[in-house]
N, CA, C and O atoms as CSV, one atom per row, in Angstrom:
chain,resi,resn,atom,element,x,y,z
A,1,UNK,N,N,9.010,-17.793,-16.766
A,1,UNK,CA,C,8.431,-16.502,-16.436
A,1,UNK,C,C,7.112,-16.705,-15.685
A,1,UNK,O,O,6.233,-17.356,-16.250
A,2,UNK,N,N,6.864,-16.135,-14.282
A,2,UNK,CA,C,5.670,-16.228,-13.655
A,2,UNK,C,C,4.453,-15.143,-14.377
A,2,UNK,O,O,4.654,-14.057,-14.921
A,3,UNK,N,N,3.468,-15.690,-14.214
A,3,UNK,CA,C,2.235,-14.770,-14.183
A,3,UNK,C,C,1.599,-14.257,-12.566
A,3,UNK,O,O,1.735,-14.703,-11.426
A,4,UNK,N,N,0.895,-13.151,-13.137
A,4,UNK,CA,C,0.493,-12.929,-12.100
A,4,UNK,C,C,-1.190,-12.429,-12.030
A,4,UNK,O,O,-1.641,-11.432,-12.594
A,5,UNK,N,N,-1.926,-13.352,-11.227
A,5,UNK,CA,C,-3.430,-13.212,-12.308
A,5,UNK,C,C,-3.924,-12.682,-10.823
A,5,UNK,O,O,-3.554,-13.103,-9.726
A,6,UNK,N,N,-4.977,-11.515,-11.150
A,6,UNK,CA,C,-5.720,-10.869,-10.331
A,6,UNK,C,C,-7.009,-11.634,-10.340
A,6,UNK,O,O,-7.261,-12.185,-11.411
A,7,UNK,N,N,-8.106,-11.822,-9.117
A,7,UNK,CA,C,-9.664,-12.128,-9.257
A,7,UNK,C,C,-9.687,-11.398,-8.496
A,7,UNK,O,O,-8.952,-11.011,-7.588
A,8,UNK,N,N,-11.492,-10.972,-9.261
A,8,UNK,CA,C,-11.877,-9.557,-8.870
A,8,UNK,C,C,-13.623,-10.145,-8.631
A,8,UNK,O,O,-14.240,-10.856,-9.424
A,9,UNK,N,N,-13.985,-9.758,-7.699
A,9,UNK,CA,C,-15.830,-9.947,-7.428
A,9,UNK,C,C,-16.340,-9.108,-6.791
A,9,UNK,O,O,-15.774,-8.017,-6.715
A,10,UNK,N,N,-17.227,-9.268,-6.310
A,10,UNK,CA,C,-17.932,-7.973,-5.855
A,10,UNK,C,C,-17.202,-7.518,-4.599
A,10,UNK,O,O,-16.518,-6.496,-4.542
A,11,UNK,N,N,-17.413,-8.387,-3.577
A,11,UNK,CA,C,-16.879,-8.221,-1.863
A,11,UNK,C,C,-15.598,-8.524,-1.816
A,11,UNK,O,O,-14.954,-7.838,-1.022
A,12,UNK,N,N,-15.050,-9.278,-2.369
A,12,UNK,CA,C,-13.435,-10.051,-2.291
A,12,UNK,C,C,-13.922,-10.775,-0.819
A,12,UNK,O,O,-13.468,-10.209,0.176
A,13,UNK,N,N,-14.848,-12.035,-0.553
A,13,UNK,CA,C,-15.425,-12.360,0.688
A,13,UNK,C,C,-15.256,-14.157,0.169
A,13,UNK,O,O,-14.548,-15.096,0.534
A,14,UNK,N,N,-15.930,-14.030,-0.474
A,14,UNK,CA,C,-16.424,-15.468,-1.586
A,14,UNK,C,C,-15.637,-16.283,-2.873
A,14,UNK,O,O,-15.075,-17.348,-2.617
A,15,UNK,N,N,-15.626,-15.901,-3.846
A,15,UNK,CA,C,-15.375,-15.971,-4.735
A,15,UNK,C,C,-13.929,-15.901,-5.168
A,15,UNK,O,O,-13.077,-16.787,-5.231
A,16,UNK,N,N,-13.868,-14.284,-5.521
A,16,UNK,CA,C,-11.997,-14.483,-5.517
A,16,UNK,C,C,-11.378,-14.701,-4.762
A,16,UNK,O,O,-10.215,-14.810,-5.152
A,17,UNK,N,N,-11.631,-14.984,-2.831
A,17,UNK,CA,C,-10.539,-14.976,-2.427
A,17,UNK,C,C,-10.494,-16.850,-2.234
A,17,UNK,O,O,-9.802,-17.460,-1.419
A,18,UNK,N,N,-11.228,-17.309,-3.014
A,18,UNK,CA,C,-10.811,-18.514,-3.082
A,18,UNK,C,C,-10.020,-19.193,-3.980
A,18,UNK,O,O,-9.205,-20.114,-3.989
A,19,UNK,N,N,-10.679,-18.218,-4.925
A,19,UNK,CA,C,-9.614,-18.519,-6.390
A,19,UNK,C,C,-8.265,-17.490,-6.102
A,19,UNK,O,O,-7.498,-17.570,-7.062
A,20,UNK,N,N,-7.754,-16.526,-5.021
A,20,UNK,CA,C,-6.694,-17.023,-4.892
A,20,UNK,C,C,-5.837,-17.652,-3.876
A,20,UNK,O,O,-4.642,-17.510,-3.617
A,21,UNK,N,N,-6.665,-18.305,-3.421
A,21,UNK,CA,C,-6.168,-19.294,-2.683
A,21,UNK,C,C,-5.800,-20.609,-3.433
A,21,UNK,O,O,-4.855,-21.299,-3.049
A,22,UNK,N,N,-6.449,-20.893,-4.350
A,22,UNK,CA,C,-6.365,-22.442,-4.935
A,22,UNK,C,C,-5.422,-22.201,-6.051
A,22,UNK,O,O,-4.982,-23.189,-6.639
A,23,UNK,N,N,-5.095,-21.147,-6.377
A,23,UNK,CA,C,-4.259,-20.883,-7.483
A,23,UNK,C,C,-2.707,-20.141,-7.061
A,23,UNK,O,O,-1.925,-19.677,-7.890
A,24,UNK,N,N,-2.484,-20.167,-5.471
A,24,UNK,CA,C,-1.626,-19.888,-5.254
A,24,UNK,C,C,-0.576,-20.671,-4.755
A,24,UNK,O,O,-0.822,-21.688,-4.105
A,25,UNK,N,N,0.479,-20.332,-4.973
A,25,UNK,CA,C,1.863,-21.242,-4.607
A,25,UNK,C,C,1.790,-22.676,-5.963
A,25,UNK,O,O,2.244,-23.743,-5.548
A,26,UNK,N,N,1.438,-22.683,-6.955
A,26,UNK,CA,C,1.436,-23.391,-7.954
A,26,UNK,C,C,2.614,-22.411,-9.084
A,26,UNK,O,O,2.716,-21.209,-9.326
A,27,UNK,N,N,3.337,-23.607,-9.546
A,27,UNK,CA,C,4.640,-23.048,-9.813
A,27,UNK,C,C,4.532,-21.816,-10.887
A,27,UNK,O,O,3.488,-21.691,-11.527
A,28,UNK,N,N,5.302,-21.174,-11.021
A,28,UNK,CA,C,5.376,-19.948,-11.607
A,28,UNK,C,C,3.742,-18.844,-11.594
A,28,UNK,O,O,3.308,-18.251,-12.581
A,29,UNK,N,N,3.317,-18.843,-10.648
A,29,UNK,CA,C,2.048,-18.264,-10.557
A,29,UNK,C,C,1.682,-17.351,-9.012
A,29,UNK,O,O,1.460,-17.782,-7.880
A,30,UNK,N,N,1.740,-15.857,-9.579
A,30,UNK,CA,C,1.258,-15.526,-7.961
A,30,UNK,C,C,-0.225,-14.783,-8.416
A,30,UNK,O,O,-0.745,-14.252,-9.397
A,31,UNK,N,N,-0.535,-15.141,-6.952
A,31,UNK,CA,C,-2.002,-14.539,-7.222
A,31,UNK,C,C,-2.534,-13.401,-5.995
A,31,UNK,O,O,-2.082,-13.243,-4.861
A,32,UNK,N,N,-3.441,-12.831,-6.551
A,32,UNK,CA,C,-4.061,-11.550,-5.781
A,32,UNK,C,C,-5.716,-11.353,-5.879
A,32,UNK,O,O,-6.156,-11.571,-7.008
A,33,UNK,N,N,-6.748,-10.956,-4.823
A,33,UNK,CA,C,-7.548,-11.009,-5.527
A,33,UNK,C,C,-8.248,-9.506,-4.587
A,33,UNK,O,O,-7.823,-9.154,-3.486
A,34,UNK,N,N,-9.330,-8.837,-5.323
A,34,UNK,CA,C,-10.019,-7.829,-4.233
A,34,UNK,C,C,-11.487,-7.818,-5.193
A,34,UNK,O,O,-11.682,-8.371,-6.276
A,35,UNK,N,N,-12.512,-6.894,-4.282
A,35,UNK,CA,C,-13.882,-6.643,-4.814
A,35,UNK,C,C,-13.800,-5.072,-5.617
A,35,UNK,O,O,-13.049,-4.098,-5.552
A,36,UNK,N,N,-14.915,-5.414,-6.322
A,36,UNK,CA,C,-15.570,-3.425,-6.609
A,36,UNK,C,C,-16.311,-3.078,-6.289
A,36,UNK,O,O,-16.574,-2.028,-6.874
A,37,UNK,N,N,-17.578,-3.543,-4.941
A,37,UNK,CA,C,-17.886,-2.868,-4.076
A,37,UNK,C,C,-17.113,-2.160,-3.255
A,37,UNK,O,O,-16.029,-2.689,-3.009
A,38,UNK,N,N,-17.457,-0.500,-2.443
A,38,UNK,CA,C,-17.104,0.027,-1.874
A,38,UNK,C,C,-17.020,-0.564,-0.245
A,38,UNK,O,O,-16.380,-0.001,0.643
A,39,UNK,N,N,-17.871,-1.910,-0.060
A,39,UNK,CA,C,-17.810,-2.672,1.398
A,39,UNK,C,C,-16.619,-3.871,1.104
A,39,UNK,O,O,-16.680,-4.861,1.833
A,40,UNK,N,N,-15.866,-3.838,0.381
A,40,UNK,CA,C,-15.429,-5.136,-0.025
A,40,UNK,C,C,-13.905,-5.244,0.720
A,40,UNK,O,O,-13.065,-4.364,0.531
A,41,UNK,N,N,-13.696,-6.171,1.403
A,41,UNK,CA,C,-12.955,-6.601,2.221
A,41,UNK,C,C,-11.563,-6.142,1.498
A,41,UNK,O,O,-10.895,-5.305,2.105
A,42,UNK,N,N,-11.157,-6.546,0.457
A,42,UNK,CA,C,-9.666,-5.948,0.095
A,42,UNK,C,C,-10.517,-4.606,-1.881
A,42,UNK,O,O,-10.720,-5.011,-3.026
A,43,UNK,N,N,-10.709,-3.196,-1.305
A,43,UNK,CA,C,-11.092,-3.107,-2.057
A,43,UNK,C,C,-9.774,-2.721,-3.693
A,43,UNK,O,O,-8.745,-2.045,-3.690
A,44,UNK,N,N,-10.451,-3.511,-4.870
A,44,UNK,CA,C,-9.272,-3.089,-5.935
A,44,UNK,C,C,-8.687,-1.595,-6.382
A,44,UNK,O,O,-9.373,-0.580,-6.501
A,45,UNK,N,N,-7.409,-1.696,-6.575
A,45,UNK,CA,C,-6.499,-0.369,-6.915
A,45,UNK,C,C,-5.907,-0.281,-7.697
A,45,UNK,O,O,-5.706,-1.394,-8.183
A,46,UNK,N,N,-5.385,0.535,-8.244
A,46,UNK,CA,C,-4.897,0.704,-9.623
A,46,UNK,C,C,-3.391,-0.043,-9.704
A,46,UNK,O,O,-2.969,-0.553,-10.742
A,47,UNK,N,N,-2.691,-0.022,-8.498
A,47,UNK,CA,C,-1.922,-0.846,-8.099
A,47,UNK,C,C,-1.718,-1.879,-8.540
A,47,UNK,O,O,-0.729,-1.965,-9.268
A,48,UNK,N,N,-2.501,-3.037,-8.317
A,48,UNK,CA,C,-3.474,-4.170,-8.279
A,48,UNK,C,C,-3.436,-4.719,-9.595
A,48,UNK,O,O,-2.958,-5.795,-9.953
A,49,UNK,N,N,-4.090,-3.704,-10.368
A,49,UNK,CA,C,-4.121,-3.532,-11.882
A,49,UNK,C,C,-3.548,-3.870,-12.536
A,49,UNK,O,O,-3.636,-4.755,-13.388
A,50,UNK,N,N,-2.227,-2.630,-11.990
A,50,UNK,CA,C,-0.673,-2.742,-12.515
A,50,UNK,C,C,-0.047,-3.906,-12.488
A,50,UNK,O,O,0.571,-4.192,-13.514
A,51,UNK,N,N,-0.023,-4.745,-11.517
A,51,UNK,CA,C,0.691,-5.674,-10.815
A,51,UNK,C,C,0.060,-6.679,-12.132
A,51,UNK,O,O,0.951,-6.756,-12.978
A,52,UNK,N,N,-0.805,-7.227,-12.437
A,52,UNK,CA,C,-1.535,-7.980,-12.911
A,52,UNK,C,C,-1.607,-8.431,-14.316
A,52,UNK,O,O,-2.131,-7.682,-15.140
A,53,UNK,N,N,-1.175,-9.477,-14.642
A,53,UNK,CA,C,-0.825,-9.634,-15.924
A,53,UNK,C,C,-2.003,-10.114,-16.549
A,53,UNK,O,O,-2.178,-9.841,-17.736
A,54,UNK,N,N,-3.167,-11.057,-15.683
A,54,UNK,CA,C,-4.366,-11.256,-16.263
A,54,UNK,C,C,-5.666,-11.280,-14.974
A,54,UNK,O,O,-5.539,-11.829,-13.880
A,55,UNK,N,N,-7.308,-10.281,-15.622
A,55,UNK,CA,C,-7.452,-10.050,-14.677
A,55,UNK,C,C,-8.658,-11.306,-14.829
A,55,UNK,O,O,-9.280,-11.426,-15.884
A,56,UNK,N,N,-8.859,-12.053,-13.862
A,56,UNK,CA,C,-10.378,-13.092,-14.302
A,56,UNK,C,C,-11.135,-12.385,-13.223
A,56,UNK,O,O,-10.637,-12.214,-12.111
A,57,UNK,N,N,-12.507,-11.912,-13.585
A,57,UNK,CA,C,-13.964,-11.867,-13.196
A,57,UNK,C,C,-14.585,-12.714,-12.857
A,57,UNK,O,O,-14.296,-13.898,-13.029
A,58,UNK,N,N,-15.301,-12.408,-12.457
A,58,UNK,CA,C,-16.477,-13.672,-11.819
A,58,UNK,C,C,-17.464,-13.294,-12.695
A,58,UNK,O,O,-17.598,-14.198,-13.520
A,59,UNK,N,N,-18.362,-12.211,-12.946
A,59,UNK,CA,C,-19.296,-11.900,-13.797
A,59,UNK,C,C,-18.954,-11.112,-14.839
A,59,UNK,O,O,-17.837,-10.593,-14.853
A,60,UNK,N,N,-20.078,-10.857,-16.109
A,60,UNK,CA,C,-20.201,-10.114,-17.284
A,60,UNK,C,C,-20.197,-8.669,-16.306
A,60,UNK,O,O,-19.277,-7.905,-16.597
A,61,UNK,N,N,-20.939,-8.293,-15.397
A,61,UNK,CA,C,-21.280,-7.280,-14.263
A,61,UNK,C,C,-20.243,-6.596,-13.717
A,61,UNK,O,O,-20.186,-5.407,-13.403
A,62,UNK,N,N,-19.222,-7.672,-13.611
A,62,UNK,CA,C,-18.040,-7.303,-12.745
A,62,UNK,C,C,-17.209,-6.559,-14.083
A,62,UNK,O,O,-16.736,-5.434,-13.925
A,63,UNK,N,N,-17.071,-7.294,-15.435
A,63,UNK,CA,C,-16.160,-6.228,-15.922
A,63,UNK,C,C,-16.806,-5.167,-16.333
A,63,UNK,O,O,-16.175,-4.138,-16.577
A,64,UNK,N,N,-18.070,-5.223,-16.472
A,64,UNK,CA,C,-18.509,-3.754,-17.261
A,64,UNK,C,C,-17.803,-2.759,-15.870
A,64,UNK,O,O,-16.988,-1.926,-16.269
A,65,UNK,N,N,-18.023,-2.772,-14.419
A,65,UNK,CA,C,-18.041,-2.050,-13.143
A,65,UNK,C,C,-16.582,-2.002,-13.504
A,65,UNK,O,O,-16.133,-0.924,-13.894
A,66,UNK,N,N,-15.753,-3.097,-13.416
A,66,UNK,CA,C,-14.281,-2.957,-14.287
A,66,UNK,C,C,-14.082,-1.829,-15.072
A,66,UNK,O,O,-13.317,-0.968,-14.638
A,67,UNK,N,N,-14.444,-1.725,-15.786
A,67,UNK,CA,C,-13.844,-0.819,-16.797
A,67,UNK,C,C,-14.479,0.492,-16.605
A,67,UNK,O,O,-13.919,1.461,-17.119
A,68,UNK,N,N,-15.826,0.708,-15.781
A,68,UNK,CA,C,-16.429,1.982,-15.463
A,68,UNK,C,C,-15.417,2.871,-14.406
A,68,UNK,O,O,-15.388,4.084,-14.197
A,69,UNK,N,N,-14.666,1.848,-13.873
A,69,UNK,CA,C,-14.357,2.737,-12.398
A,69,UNK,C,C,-13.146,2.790,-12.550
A,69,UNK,O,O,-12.596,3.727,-11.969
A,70,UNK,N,N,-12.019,1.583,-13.585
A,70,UNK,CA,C,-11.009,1.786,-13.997
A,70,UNK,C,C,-10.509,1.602,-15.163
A,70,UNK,O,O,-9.481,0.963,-15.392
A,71,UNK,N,N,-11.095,2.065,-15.843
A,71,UNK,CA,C,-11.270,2.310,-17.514
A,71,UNK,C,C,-9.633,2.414,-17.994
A,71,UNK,O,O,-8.895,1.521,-18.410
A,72,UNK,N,N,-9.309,4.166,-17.722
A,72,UNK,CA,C,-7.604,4.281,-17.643
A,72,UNK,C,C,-6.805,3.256,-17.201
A,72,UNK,O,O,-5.767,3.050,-17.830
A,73,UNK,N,N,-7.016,2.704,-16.435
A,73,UNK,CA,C,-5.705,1.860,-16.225
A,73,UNK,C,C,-5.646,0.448,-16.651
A,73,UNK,O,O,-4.912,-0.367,-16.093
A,74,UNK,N,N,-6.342,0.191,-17.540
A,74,UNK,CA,C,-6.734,-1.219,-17.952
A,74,UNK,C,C,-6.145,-1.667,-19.670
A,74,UNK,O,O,-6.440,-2.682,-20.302
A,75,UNK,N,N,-5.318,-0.617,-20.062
A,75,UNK,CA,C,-4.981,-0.375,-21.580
A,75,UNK,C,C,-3.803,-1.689,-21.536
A,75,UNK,O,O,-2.945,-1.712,-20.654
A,76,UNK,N,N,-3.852,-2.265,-22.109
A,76,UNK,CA,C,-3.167,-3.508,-22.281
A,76,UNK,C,C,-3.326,-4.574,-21.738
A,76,UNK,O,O,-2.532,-5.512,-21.815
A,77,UNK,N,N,-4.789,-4.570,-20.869
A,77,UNK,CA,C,-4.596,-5.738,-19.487
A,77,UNK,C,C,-6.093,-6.514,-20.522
A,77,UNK,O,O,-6.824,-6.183,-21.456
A,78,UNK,N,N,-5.864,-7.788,-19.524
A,78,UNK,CA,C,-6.418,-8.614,-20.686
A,78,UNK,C,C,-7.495,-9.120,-19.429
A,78,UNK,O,O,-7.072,-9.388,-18.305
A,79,UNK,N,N,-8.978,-9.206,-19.810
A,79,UNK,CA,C,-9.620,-9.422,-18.578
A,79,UNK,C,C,-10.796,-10.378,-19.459
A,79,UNK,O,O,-11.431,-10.151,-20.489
A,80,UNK,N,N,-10.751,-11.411,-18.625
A,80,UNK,CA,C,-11.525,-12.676,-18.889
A,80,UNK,C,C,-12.978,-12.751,-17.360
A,80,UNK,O,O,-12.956,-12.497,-16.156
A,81,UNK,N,N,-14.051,-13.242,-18.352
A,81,UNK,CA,C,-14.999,-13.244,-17.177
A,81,UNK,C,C,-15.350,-14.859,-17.055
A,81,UNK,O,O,-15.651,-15.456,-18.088
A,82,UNK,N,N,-15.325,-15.295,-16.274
A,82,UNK,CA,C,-15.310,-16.541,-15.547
A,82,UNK,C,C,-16.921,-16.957,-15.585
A,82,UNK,O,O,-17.222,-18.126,-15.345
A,83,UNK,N,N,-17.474,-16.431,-15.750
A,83,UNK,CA,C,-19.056,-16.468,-15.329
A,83,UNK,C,C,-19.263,-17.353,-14.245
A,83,UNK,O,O,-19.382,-18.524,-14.607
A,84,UNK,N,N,-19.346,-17.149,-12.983
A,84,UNK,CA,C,-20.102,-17.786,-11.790
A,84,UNK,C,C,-19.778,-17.077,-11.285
A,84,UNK,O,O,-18.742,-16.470,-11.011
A,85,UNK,N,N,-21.845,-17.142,-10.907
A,85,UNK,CA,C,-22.392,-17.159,-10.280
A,85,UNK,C,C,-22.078,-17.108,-8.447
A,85,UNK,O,O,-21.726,-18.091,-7.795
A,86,UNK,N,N,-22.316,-15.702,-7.878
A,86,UNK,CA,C,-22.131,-15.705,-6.797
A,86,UNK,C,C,-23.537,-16.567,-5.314
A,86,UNK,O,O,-24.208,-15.979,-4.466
A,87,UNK,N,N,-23.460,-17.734,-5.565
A,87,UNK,CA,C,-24.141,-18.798,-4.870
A,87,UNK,C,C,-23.318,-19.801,-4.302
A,87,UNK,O,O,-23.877,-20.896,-4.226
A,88,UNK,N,N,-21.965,-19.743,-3.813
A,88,UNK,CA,C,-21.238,-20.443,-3.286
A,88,UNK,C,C,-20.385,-19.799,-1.749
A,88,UNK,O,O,-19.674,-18.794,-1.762
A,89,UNK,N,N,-20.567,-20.346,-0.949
A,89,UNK,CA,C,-19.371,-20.245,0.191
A,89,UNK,C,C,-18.028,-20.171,0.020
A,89,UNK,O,O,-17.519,-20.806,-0.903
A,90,UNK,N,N,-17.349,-19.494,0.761
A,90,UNK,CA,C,-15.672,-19.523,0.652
A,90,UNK,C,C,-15.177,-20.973,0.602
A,90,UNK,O,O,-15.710,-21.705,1.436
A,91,UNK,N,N,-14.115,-21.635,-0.339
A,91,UNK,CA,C,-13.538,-23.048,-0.292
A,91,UNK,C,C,-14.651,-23.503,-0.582
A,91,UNK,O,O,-14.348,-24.651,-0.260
A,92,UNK,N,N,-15.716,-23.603,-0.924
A,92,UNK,CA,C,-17.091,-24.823,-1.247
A,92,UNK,C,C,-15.957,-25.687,-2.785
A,92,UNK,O,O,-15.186,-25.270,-3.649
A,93,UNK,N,N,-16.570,-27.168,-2.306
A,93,UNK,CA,C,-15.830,-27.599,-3.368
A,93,UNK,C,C,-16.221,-27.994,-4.643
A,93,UNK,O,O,-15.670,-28.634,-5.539
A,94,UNK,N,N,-17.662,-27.283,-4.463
A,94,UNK,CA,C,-18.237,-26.774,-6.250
A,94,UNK,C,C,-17.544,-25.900,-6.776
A,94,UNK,O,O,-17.172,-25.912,-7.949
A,95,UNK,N,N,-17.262,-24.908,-5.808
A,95,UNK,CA,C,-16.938,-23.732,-6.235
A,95,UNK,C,C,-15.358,-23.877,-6.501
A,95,UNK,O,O,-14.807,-23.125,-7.305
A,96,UNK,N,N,-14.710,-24.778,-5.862
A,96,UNK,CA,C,-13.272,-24.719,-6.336
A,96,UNK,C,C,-13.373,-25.626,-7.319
A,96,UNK,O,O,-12.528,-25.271,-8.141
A,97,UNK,N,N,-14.131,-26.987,-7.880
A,97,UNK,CA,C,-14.164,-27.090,-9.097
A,97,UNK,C,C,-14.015,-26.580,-10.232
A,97,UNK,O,O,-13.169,-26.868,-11.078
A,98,UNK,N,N,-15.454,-25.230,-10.306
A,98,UNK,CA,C,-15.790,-24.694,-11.388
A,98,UNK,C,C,-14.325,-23.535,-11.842
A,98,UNK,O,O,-13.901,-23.219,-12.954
A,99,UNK,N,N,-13.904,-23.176,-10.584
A,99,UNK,CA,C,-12.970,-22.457,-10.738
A,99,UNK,C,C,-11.882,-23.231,-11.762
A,99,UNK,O,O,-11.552,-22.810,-12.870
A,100,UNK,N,N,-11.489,-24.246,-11.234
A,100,UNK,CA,C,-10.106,-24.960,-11.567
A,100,UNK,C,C,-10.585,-25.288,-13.126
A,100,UNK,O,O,-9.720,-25.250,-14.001
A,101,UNK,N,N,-12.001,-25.618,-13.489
A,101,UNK,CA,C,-12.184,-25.780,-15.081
A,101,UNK,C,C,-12.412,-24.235,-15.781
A,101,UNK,O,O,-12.152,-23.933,-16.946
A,102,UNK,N,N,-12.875,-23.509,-14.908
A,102,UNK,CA,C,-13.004,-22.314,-15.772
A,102,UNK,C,C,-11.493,-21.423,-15.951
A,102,UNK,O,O,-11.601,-20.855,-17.038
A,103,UNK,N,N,-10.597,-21.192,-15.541
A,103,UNK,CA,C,-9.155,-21.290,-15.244
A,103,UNK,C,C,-8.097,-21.914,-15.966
A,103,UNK,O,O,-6.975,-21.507,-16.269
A,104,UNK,N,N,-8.659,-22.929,-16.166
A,104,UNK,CA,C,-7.276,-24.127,-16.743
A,104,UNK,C,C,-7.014,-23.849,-17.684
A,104,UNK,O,O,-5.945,-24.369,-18.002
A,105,UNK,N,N,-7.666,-22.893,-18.852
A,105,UNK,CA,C,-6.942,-22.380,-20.578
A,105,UNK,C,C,-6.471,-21.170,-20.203
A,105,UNK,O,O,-6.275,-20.380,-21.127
A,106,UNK,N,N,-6.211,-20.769,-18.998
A,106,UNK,CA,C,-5.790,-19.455,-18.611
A,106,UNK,C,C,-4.190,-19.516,-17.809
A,106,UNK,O,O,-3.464,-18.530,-17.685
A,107,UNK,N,N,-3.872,-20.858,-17.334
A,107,UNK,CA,C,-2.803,-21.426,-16.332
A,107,UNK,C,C,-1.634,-22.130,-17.628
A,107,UNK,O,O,-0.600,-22.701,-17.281
């Protein structure tokens, strides 16, 4: 049975769309990722939500804004915050480190 794990950050610029890049096409796993800023390159939808069997955060920040803006649609969804820190470039390979250890009890 595949999962299907959402990352969510502020812009969807940095952060998640790296984690889903590095976490995609790995077997039984699809991935998706968008921001909850209103400037954010793929912004998140309830859709999204739906689709999503687990959601990982980047910040404590990001889920409180999580659950403020989509409170309703989050009743059974299981959302983990990753904590880092938005101080990394797209693909930086700190940043795909921290990902791949903060991640790995989640895969």
């Amino acid at each position: 049975m595949g999962r299907n794990l959402l990352f969510v950050c502020s812009r969807n610029k940095l952060r998640s769309p790296t984690a889903e890049v590095i976490f995609r096409g790995r077997p039984g796993i699809e991935t998706d990722s968008a921001g909850l800023s209103p400037d954010a390159e793929v912004p998140l939808s309830p859709d999204q939500i739906a689709w999503a069997d687990l959601i990982l955060v980047m910040e404590k920040v990001h889920r409180a804004r999580l659950k403020r803006k989509f409170g309703k649609h989050l009743a059974g969804k299981r959302v983990v915050v990753l904590d880092i820190p938005d101080k990394f470039p797209f693909m930086d390979d700190d940043l795909v480190r921290l990902l791949e250890a903060r991640c790995a009890p989640y895969l």
